[in-house]
C-alpha positions as CSV (number, residue, x, y, z in Angstrom):
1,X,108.7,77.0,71.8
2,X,108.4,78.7,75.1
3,X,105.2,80.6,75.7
4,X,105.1,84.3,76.7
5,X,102.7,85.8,79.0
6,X,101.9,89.2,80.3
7,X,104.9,91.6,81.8
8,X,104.4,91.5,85.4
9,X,105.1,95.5,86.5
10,X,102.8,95.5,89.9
11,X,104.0,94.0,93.4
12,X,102.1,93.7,96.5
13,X,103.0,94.2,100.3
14,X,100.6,93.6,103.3
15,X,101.5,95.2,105.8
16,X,98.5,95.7,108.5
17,X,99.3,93.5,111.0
18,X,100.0,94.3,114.5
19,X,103.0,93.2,115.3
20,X,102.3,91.8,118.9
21,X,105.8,89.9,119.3
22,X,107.7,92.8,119.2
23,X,105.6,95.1,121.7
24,X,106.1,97.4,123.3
25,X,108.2,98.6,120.8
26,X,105.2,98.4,118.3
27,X,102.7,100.1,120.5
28,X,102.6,103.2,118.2
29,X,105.8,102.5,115.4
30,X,104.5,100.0,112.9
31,X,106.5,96.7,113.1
32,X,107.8,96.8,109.4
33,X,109.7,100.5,110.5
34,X,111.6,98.6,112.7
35,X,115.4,99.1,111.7
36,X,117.5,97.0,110.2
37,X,121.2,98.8,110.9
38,X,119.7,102.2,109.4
39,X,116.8,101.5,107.4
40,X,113.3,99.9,108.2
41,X,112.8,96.4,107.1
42,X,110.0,97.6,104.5
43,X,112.6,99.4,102.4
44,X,114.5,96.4,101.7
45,X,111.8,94.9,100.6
46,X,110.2,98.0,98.4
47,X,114.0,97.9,97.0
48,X,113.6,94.1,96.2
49,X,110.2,94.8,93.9
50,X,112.1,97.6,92.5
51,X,115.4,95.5,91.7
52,X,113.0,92.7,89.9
53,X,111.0,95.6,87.6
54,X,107.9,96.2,89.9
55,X,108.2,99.7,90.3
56,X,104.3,100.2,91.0
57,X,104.0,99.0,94.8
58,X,100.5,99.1,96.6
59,X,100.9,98.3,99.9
60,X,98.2,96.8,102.1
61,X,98.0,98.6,105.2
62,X,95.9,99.3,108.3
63,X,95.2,101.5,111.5
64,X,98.3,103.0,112.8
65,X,100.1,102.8,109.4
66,X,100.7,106.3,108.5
67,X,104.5,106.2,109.2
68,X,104.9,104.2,106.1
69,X,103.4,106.6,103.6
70,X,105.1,109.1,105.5
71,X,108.8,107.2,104.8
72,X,107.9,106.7,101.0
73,X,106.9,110.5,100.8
74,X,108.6,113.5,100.5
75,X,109.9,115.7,103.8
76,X,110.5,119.0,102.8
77,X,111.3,120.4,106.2
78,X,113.9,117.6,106.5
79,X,115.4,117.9,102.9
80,X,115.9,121.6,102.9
81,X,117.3,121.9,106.8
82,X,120.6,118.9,105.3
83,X,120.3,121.6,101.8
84,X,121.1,124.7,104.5
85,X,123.7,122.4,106.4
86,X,125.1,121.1,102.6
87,X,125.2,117.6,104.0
88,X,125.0,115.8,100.4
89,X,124.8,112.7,101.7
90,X,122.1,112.4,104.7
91,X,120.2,114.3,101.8
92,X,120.5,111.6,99.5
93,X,119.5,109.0,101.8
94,X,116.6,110.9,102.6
95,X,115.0,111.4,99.1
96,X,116.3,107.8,98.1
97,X,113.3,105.8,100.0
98,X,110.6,108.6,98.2
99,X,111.9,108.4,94.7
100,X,112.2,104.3,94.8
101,X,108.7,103.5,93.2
102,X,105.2,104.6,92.6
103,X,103.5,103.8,95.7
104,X,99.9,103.0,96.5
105,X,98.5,102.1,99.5
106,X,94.5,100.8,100.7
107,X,94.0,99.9,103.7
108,X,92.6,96.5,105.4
109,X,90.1,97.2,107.4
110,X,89.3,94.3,108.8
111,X,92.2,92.0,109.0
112,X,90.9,89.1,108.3
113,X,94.1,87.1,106.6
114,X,96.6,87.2,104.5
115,X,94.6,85.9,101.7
116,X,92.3,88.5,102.8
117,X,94.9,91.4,102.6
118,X,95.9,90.0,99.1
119,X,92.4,90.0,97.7
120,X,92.2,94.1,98.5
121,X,94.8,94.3,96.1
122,X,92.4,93.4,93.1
123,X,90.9,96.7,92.1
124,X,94.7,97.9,91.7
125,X,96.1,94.4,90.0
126,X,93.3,94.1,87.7
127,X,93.7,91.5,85.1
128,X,97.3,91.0,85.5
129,X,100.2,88.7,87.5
130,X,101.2,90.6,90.3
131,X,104.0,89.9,92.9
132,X,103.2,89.5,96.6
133,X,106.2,90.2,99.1
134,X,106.1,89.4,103.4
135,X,108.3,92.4,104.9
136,X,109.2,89.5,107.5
137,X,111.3,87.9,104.9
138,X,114.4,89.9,103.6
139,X,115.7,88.6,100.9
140,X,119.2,89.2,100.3
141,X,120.0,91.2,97.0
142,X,122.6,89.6,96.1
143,X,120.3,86.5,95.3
144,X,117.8,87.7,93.4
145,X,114.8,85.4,94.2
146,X,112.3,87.5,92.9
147,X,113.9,88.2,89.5
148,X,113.8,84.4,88.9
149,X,110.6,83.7,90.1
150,X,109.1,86.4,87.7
151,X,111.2,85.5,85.0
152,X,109.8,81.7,85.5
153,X,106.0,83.0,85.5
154,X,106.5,84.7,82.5
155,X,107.8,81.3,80.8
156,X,105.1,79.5,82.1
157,X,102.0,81.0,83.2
158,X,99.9,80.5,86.9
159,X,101.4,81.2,89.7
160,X,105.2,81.1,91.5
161,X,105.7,80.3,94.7
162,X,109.1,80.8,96.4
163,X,110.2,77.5,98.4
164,X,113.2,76.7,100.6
165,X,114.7,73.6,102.6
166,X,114.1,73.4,105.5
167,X,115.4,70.9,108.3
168,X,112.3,68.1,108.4
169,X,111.5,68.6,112.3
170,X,110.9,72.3,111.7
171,X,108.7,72.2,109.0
172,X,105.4,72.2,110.9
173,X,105.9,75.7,111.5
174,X,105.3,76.4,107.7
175,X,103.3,75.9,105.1
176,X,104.7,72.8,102.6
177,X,104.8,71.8,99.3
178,X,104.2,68.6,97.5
179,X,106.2,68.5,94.2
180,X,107.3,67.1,91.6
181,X,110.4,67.8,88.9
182,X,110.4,69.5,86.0
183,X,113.7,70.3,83.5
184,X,115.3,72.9,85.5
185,X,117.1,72.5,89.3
186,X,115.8,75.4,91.2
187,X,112.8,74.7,89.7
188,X,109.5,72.5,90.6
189,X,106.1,71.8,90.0
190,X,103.9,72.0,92.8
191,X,101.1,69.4,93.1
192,X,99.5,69.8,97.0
193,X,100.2,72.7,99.5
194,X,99.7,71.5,103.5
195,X,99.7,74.5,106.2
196,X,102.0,73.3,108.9
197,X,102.2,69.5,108.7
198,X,103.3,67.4,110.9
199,X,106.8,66.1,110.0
200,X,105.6,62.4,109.7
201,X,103.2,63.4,107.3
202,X,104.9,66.0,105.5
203,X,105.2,65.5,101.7
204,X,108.4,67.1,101.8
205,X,111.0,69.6,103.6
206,X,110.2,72.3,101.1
207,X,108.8,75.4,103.1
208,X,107.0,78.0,101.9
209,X,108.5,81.3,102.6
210,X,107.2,85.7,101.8
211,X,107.5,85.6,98.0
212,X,104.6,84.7,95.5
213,X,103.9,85.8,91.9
214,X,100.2,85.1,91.1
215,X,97.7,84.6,88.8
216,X,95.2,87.1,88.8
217,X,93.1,84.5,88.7
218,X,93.7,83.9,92.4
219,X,91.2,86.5,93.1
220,X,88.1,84.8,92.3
221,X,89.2,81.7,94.5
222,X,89.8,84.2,97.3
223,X,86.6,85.7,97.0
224,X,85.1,81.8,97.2
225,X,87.3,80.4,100.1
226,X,85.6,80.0,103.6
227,X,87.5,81.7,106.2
228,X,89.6,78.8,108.5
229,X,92.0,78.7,111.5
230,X,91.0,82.2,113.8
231,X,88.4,83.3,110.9
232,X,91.0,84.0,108.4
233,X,91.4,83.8,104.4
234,X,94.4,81.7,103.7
235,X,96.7,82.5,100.4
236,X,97.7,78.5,100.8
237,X,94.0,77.3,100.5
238,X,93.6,79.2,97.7
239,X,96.9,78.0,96.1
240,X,96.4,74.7,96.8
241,X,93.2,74.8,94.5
242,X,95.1,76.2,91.8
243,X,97.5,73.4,92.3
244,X,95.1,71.0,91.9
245,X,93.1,72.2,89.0
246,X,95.5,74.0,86.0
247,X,92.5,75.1,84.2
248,X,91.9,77.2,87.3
249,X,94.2,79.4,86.6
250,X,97.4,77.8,85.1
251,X,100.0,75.9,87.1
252,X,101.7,76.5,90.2
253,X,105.5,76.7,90.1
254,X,107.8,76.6,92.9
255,X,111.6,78.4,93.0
256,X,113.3,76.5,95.0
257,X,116.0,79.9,96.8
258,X,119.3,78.4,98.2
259,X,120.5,81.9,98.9
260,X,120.5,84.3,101.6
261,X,117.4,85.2,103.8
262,X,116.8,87.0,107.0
263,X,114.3,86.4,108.9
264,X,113.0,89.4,111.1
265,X,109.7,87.9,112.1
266,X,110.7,87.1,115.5
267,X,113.2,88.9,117.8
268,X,116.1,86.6,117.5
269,X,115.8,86.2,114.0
270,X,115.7,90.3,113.5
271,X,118.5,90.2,115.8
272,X,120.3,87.6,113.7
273,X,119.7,89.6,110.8
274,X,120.8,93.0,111.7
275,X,124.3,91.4,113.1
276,X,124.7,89.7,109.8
277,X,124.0,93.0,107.4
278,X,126.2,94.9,109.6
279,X,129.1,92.6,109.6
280,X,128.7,92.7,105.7
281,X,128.5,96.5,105.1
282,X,131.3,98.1,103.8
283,X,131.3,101.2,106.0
284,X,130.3,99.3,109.2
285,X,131.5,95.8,108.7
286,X,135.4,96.3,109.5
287,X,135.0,98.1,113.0
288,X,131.7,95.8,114.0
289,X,133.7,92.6,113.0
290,X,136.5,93.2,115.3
291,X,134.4,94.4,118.3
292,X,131.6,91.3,117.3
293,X,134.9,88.6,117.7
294,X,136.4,90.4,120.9
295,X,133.3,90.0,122.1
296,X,131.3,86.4,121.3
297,X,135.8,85.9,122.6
298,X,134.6,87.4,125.8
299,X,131.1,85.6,126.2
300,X,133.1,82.1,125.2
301,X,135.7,82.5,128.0
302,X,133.3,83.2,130.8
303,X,131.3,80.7,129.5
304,X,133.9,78.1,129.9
305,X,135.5,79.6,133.4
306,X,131.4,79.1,134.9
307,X,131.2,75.6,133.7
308,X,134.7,74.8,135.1
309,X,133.5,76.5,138.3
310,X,130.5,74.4,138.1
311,X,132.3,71.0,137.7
312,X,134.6,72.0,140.6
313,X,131.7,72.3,142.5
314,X,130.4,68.8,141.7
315,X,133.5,67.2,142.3
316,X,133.5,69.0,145.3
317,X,130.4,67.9,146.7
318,X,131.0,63.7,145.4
319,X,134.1,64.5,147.3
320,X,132.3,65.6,150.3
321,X,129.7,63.0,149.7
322,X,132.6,59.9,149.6
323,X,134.1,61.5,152.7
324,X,130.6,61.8,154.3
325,X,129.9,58.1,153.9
326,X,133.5,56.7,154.6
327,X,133.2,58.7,158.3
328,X,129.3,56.7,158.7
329,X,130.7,53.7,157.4
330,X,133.7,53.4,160.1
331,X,131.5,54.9,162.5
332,X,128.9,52.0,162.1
333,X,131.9,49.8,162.4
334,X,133.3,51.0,165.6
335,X,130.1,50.8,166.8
């Protein structure tokens, strides 16, 4: 008989870090207001929590963070200038980010990690599984990775980590898990976690990526784990303890998400990303396709005339060269 454990209602979102790789943009606008087409990554992922029944959000947050209390709040200048105007729908856009969820937020301080930023979240968790979600992963919504991984947690106990494959040379650039099977595909049973092997050594090509539902008993190991690499708290140090010892605080599970995820933690990924939500929204996608072909159709052709330039100027110069020597070489005979 399957076991059932507490409702997990609480989700967690650091979001104090600087965001250096996209300055200067992020000089005084915090990285996770960036936007994605028309909305800032950080309310795709508020909407995610919400979708998977975590409508109490507490987001971890630091200097310089007050634009994102200020997008999850109410504008009443804003609101009643589109009322005057009767513009229905920038209205309802406008109230929609404020009346997603119940939102918390305590700040950092001292950024010290992200097990660090996790472990402020305690006094608000209490006793309970909570859900922690990167705003650097976006997770699409019509995969709902979070939904599973709850429901799995709920079924058996400790923690959920979210996993996906990843091609073997790339996997020293993320955490990895060592697993084994259990009864269900998309599902696994973590034994070892290794921050950023290298591929010879990896235990597997299953990377670690923003979406964890934890054990609250996560918190004591946090409080107990010795800062590492740059003086920082790591959530995978403590994880792998709770991998190694169950009676720590229950198993560690991984989801193992085949679906569709957009990476906006660097600038070509966030790129990526906001050319493939815009090809796939309804109002945008049409009229963005057809300029996006014309012009990657653009790019490919002067693309190909260079390099056909460029190989007429090699055989140019071999030709030049073959001529050169011919002209020495009768010239060293007449001679």
């Amino acid at each position: 008989m399957t076991q059932s454990h507490p409702r997990i209602s609480k989700a967690v979102i650091p979001a104090a870090g600087l965001g250096t790789r996209f300055l200067p943009a992020t000089k005084a606008t915090p990285k996770e207001m960036l936007p994605v087409v028309d909305k800032p990554a950080i309310q795709y992922v508020v909407e995610e929590a919400v979708a998977a029944g975590l409508a109490d959000v507490l987001m971890i947050t630091g200097r310089n963070k007050r634009p994102l209390e200020d997008h999850f709040d109410r504008n009443y200048e804003l609101e009643e200038a589109l009322t005057r105007k009767g513009d229905a729908n920038r209205l309802a856009k406008v109230q929609e980010s404020s009346d997603l969820a119940t939102m918390h937020y305590v700040r950092q301080g001292d950024p010290r990690g992200l097990g660090h930023a996790v472990l402020c979240a305690a006094p608000h968790v209490g006793d309970q599984p909570f859900a922690v979600l990167l705003g650097d992963d976006l997770i699409d919504p019509r995969d709902p990775l979070l939904a599973r991984m709850v429901e799995i947690q709920e079924q058996k106990g400790g923690s959920v980590i979210a996993l996906m494959e990843v091609d073997p040379a790339q996997i020293h650039l993320y955490g990895c898990a060592a697993v084994t099977a259990t009864g269900e595909a998309d599902v696994v049973r973590v034994t070892d976690l290794v921050e950023k092997p290298d591929p010879a050594e990896a235990p597997s090509n299953l990377a670690i990526i923003g979406r964890y539902v934890l054990d609250p008993a996560v918190f004591d190991i946090l409080r107990k784990t010795e800062p590492g690499r740059g003086n920082e708290i790591q959530l995978t140090d403590a994880l792998q303890k709770l991998a190694e010892n169950e009676s720590l605080g229950g198993p560690v599970h991984g989801v193992v998400f085949k679906g569709r995820r957009y990476d906006t933690g660097d600038r070509g990924d966030y790129l990526r990303a906001i050319v493939r939500l815009a090809c796939e929204r309804e109002d945008l996608g049409p009229e963005f396709r057809t300029w996006l072909r014309g012009f990657v159709t653009e790019e490919m052709t002067k693309d190909m005339k260079e390099g056909m330039e460029q190989d007429m100027k090699k055989d140019t110069v071999k030709d030049t060269a073959k001529d050169t020597a011919k002209d020495m070489t009768g010239e060293m005979q007449e001679a």
